[in-house]
BAFI-183352 format. One record per residue: residue number from 0; residue in three letters; x, y, z of N, C-alpha, C in turn. Coordinates in nm, 3 decimals, decimal comma. Atoms other than C-alpha are relative to their C-alpha. Layout:
<mike NUM; marvex ALA; nc1 X; nc2 Y; nc3 Z; cac1 X; cac2 Y; cac3 Z; cc1 X; cc2 Y; cc3 Z>
...
END
This chain:
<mike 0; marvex UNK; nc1 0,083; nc2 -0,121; nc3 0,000; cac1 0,000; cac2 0,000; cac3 0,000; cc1 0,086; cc2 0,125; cc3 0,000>
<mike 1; marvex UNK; nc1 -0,089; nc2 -0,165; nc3 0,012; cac1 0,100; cac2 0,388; cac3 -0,013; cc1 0,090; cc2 0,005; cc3 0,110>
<mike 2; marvex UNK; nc1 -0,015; nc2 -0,064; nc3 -0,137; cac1 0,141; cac2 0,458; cac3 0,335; cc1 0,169; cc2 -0,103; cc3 0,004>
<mike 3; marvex UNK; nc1 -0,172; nc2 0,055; nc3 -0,037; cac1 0,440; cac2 0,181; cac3 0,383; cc1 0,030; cc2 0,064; cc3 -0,073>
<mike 4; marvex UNK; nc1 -0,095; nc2 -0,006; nc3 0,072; cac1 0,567; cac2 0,214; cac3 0,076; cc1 0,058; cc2 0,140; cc3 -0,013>
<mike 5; marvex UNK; nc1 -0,044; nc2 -0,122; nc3 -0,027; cac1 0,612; cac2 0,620; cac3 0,148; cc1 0,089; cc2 0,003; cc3 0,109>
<mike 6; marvex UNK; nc1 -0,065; nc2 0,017; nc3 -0,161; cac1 0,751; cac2 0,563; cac3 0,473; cc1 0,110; cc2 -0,122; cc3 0,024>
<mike 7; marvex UNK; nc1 -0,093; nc2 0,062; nc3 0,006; cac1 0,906; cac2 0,248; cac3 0,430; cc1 0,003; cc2 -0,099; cc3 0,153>
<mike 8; marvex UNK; nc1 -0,052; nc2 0,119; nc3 -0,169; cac1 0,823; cac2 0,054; cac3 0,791; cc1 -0,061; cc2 -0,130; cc3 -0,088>
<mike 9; marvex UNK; nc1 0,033; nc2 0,147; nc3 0,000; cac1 0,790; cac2 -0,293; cac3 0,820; cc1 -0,174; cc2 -0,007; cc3 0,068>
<mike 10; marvex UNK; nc1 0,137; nc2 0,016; nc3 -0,098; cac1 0,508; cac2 -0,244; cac3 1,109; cc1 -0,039; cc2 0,144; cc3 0,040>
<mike 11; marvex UNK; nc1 0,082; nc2 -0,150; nc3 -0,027; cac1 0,270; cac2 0,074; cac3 1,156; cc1 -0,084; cc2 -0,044; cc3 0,142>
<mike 12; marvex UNK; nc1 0,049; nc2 -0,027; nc3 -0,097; cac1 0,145; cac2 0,154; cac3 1,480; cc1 -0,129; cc2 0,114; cc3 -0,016>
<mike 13; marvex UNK; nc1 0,060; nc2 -0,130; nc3 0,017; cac1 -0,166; cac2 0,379; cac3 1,439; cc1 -0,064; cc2 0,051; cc3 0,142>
<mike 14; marvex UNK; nc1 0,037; nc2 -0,076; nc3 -0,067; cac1 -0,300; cac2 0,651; cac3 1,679; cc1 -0,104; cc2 0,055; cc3 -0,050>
<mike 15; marvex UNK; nc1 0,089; nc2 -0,038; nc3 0,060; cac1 -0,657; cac2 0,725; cac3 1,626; cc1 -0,095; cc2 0,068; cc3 0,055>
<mike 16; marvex UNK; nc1 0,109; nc2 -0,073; nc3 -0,042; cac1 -0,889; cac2 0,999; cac3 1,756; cc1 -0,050; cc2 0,073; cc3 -0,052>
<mike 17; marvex UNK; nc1 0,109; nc2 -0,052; nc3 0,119; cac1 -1,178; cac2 1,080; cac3 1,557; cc1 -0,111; cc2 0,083; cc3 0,098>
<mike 18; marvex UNK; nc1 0,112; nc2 -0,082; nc3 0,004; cac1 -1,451; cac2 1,345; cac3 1,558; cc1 -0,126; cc2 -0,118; cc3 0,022>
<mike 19; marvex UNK; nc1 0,129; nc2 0,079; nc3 0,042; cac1 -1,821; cac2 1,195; cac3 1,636; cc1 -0,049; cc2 0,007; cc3 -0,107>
<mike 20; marvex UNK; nc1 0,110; nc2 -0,037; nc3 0,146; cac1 -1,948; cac2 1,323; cac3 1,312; cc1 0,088; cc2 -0,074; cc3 -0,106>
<mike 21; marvex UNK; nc1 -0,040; nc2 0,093; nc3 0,115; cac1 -1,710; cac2 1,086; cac3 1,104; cc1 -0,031; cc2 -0,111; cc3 -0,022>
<mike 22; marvex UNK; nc1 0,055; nc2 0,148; nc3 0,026; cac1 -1,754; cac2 0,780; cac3 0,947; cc1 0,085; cc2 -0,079; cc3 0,063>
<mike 23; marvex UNK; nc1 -0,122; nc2 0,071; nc3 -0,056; cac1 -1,500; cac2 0,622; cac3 1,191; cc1 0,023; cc2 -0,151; cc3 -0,013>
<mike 24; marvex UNK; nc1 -0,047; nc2 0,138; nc3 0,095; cac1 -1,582; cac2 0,240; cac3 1,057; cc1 0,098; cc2 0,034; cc3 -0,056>
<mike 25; marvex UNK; nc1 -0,090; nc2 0,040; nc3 0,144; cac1 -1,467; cac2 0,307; cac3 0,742; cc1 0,136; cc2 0,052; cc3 -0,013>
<mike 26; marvex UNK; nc1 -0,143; nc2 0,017; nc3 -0,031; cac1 -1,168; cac2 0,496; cac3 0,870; cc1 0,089; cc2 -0,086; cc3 0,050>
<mike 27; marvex UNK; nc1 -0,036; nc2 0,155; nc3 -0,095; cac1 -1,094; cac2 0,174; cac3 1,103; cc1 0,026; cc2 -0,040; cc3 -0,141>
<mike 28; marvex UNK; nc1 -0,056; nc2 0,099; nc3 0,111; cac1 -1,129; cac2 -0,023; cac3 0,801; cc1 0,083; cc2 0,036; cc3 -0,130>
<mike 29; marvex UNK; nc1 -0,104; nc2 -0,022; nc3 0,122; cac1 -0,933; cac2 0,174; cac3 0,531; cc1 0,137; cc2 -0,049; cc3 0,064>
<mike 30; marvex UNK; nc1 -0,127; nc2 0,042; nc3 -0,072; cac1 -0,670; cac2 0,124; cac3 0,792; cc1 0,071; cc2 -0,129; cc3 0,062>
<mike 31; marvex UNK; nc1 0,013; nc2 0,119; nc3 -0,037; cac1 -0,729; cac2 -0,195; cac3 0,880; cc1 0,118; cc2 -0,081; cc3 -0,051>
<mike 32; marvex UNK; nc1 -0,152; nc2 0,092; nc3 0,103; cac1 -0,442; cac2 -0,367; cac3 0,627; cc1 0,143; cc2 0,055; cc3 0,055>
<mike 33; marvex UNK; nc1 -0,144; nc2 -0,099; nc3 0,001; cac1 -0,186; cac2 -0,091; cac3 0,689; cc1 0,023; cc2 -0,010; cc3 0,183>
<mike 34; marvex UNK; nc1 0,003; nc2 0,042; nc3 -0,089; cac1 -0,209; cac2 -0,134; cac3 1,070; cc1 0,050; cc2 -0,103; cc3 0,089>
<mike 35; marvex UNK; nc1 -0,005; nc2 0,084; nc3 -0,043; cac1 -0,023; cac2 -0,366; cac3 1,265; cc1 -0,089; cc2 -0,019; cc3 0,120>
<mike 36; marvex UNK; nc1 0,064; nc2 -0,012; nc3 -0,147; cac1 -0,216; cac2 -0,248; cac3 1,613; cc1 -0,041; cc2 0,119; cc3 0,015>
<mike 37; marvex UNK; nc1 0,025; nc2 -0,153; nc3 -0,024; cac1 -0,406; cac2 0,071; cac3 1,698; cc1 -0,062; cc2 -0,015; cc3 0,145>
<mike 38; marvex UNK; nc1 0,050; nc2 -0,064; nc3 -0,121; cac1 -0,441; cac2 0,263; cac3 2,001; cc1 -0,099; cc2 0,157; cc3 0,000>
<mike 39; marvex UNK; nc1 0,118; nc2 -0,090; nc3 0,008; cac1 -0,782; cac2 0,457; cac3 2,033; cc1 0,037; cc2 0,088; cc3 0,100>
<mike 40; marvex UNK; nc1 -0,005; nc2 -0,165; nc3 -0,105; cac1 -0,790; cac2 0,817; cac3 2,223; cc1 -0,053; cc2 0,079; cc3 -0,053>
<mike 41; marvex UNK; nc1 0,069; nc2 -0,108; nc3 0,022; cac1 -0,964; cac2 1,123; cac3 2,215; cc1 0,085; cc2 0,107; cc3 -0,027>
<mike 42; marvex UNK; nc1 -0,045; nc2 -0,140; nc3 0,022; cac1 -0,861; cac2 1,492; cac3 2,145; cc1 -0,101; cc2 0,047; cc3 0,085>
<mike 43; marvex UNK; nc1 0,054; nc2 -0,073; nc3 -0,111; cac1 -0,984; cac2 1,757; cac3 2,325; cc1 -0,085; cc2 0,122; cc3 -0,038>
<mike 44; marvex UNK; nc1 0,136; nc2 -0,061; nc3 0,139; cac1 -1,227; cac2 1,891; cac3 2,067; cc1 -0,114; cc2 -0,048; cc3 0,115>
<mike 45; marvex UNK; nc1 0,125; nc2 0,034; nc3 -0,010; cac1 -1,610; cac2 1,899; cac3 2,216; cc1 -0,067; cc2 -0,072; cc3 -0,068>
<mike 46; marvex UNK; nc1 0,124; nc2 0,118; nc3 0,089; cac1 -1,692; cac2 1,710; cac3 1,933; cc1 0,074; cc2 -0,103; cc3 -0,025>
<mike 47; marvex UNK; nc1 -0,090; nc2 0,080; nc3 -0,015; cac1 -1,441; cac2 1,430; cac3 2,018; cc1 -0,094; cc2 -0,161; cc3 0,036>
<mike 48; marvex UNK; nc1 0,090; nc2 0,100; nc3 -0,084; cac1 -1,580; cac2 1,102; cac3 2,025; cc1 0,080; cc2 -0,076; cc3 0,094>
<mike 49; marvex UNK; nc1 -0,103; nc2 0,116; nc3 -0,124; cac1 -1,514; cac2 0,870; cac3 2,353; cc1 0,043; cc2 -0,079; cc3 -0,040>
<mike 50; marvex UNK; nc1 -0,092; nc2 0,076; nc3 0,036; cac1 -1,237; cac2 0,694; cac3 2,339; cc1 -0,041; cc2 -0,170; cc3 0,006>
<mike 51; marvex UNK; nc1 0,103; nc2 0,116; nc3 -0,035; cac1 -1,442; cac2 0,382; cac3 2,469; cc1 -0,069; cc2 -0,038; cc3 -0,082>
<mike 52; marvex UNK; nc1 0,038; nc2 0,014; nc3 0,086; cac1 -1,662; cac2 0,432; cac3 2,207; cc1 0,049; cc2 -0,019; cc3 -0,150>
<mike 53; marvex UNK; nc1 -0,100; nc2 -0,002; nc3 0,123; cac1 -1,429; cac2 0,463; cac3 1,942; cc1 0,079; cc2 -0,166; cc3 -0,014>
<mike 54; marvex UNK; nc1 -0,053; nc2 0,136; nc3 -0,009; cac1 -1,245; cac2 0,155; cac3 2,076; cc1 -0,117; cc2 -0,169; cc3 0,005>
<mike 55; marvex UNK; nc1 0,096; nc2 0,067; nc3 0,024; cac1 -1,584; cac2 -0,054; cac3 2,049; cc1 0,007; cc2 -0,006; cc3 -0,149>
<mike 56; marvex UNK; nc1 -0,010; nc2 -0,004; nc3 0,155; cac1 -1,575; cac2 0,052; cac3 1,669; cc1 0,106; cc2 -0,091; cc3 -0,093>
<mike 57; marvex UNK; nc1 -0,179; nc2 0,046; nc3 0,042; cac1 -1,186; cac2 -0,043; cac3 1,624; cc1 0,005; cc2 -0,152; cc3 0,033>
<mike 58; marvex UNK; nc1 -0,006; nc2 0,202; nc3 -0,058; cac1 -1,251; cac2 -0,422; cac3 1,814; cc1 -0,093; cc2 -0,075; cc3 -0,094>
<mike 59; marvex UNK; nc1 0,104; nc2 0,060; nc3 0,068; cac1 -1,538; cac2 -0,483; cac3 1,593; cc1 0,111; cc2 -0,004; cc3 -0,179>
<mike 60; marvex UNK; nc1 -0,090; nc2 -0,003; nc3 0,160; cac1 -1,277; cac2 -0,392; cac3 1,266; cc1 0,170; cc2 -0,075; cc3 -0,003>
<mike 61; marvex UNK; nc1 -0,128; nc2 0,063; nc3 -0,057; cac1 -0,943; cac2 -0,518; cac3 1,419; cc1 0,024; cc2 -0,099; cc3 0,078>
<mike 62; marvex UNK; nc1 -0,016; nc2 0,110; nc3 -0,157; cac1 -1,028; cac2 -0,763; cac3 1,738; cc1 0,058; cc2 0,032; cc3 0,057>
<mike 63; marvex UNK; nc1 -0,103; nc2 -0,011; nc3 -0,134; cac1 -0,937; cac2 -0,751; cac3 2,075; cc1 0,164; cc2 0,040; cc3 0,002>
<mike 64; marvex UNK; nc1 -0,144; nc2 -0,019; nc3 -0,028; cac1 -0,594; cac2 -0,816; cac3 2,019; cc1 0,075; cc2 0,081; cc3 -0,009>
<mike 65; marvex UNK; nc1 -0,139; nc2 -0,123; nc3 0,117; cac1 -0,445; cac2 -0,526; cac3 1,792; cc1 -0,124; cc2 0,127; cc3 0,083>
<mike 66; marvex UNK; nc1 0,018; nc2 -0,174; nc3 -0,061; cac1 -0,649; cac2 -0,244; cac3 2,002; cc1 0,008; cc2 0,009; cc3 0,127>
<mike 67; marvex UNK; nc1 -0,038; nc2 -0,021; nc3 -0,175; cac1 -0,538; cac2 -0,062; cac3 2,313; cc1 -0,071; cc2 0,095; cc3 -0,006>
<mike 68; marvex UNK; nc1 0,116; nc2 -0,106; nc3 -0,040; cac1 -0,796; cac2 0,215; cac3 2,481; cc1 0,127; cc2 0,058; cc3 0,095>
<mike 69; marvex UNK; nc1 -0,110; nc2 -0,099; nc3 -0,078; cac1 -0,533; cac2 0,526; cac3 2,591; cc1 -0,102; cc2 0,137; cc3 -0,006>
<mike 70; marvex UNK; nc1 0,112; nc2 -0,127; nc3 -0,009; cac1 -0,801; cac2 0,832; cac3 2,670; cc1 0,051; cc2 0,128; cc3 -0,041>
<mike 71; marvex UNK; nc1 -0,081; nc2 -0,123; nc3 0,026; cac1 -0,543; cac2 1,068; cac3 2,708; cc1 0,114; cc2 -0,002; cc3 -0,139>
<mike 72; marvex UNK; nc1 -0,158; nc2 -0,021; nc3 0,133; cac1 -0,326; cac2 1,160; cac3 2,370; cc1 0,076; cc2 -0,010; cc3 0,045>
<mike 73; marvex UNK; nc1 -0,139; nc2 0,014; nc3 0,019; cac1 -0,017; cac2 1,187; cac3 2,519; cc1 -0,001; cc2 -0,167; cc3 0,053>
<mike 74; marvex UNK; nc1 -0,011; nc2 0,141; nc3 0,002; cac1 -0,086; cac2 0,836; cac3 2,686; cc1 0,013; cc2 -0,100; cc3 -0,133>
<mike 75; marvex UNK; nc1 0,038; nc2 0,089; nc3 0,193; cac1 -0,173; cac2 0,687; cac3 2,296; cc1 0,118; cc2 0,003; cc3 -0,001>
<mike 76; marvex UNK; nc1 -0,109; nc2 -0,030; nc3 0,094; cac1 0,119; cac2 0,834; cac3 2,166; cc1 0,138; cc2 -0,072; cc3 0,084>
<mike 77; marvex UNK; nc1 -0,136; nc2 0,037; nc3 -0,073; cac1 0,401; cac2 0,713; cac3 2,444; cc1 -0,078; cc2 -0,199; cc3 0,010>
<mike 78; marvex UNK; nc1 0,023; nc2 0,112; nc3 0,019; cac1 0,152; cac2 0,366; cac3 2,438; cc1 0,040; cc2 -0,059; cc3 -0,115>
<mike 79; marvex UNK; nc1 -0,037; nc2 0,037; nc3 0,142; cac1 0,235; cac2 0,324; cac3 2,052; cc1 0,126; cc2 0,028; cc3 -0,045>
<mike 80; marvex UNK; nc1 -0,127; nc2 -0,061; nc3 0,005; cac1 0,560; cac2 0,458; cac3 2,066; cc1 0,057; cc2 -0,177; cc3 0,069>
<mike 81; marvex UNK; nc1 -0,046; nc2 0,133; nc3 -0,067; cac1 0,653; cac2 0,144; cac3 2,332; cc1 -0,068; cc2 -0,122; cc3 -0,092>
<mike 82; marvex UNK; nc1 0,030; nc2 0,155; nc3 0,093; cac1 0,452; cac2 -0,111; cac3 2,089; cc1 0,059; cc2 -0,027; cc3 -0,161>
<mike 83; marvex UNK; nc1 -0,081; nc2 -0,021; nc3 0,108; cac1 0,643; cac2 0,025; cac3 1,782; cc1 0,151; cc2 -0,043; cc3 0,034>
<mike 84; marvex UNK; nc1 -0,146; nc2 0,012; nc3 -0,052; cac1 0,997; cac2 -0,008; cac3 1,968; cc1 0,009; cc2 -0,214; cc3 0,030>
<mike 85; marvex UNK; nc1 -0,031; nc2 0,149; nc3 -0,048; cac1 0,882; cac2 -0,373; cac3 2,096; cc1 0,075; cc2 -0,126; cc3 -0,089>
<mike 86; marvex UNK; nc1 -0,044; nc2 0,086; nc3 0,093; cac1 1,024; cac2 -0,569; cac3 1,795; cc1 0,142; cc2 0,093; cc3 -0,007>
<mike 87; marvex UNK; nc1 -0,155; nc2 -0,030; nc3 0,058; cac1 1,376; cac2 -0,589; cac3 1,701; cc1 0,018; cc2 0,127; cc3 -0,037>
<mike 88; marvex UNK; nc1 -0,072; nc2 -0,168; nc3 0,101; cac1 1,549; cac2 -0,264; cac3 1,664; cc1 -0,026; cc2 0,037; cc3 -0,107>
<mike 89; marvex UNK; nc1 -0,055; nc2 -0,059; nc3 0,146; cac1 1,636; cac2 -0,263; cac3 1,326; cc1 -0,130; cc2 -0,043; cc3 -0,092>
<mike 90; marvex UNK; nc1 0,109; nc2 0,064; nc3 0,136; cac1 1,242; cac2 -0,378; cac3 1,206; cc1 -0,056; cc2 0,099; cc3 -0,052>
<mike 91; marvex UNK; nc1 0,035; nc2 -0,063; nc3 0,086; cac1 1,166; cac2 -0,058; cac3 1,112; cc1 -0,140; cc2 0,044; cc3 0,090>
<mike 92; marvex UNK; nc1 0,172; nc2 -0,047; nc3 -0,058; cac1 0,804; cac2 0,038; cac3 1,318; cc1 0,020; cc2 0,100; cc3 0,009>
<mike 93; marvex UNK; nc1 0,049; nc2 -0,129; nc3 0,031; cac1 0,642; cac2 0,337; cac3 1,257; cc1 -0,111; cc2 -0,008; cc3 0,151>
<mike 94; marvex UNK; nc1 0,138; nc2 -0,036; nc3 -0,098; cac1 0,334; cac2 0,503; cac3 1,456; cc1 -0,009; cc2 0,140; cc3 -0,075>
<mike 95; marvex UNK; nc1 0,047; nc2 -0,107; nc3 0,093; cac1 0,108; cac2 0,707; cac3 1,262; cc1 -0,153; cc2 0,043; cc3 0,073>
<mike 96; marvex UNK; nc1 0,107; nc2 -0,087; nc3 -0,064; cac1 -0,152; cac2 1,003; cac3 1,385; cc1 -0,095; cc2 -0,019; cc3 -0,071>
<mike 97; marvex UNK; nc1 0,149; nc2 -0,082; nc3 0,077; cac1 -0,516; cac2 1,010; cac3 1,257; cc1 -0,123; cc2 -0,006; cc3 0,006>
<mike 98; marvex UNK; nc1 0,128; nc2 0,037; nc3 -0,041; cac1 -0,842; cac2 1,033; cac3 1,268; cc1 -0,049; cc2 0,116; cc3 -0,024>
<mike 99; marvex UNK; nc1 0,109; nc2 -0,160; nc3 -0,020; cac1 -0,914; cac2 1,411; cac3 1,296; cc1 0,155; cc2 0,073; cc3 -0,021>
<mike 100; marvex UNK; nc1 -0,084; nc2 -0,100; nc3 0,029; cac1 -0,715; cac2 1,721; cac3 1,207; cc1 0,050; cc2 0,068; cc3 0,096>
<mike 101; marvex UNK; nc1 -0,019; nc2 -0,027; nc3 -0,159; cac1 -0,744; cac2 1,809; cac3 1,571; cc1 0,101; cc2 -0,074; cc3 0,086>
<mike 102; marvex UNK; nc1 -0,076; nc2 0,112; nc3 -0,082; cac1 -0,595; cac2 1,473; cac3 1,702; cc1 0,170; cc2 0,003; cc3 -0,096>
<mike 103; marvex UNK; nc1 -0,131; nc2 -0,027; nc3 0,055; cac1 -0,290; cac2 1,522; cac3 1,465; cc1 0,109; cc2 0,125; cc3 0,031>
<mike 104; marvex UNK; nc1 -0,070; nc2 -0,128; nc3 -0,032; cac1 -0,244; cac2 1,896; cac3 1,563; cc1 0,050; cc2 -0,048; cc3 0,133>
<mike 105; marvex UNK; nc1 -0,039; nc2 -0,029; nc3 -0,161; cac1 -0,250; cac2 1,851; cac3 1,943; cc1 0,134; cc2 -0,115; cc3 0,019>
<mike 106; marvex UNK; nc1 -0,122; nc2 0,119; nc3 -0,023; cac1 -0,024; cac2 1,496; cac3 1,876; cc1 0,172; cc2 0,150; cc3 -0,058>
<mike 107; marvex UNK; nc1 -0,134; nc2 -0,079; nc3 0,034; cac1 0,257; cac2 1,778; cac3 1,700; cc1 0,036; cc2 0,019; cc3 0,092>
<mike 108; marvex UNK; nc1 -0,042; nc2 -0,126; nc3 -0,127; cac1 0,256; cac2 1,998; cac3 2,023; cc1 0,022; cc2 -0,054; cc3 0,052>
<mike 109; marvex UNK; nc1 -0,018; nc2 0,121; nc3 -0,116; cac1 0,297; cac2 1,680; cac3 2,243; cc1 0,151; cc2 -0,019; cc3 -0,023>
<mike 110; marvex UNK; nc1 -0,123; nc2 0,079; nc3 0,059; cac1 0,582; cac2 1,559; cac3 2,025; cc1 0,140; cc2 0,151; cc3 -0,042>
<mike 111; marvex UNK; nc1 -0,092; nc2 -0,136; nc3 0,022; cac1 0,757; cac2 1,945; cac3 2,001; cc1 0,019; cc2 0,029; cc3 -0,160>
<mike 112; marvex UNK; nc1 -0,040; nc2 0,008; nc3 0,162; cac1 0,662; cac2 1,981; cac3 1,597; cc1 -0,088; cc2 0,118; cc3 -0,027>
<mike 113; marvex UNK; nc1 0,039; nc2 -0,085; nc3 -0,047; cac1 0,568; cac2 2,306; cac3 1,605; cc1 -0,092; cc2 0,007; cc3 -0,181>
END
């Protein structure tokens, strides 16, 4: 798919906190292939959907196994950060932001990307 082949990992970690008003299935499932494991969380948007809820969406498109429930962004991001690192050094894991334009901004400011 694009996404490796731009980037070049072996294994993608995604970070996903979506708006209620999206179609957040079908984001789950575009992502679904490209995905080794996603960790659900919110942003801090009013129109943020719960992370709980979100992670009900993501188990029904991924299963149990490959989703973790982190509420707080910076928790997601240091949770997917440690499940990207867990394989061999040199395999290459990524961790990728998305869901909302919101949840990508506030992940920059977390990560010092101004």
């Amino acid at each position: 798919d694009g996404i490796s082949e731009a980037f070049g990992f072996s294994r993608l970690i995604g970070v996903v906190g979506a708006s209620g008003d999206k179609d957040v299935k079908g984001l789950l499932e575009a992502f679904e292939p490209i995905f080794a494991e996603v960790v659900v969380t919110q942003n801090s948007s009013g129109r943020a959907m719960d992370a709980d809820e979100l992670a009900a969406v993501a188990v029904e498109v991924f299963g149990h196994d490959r989703v973790q429930v982190e509420p707080r962004l910076d928790d997601a991001l240091e949770a997917a950060i440690t499940l990207a690192e867990e394989e061999d050094e040199y395999a290459g894991a990524g961790v990728l932001v998305t869901g909302s334009v919101i949840t990508v901004g506030e992940a920059r400011l977390l990560l010092g990307r101004h």
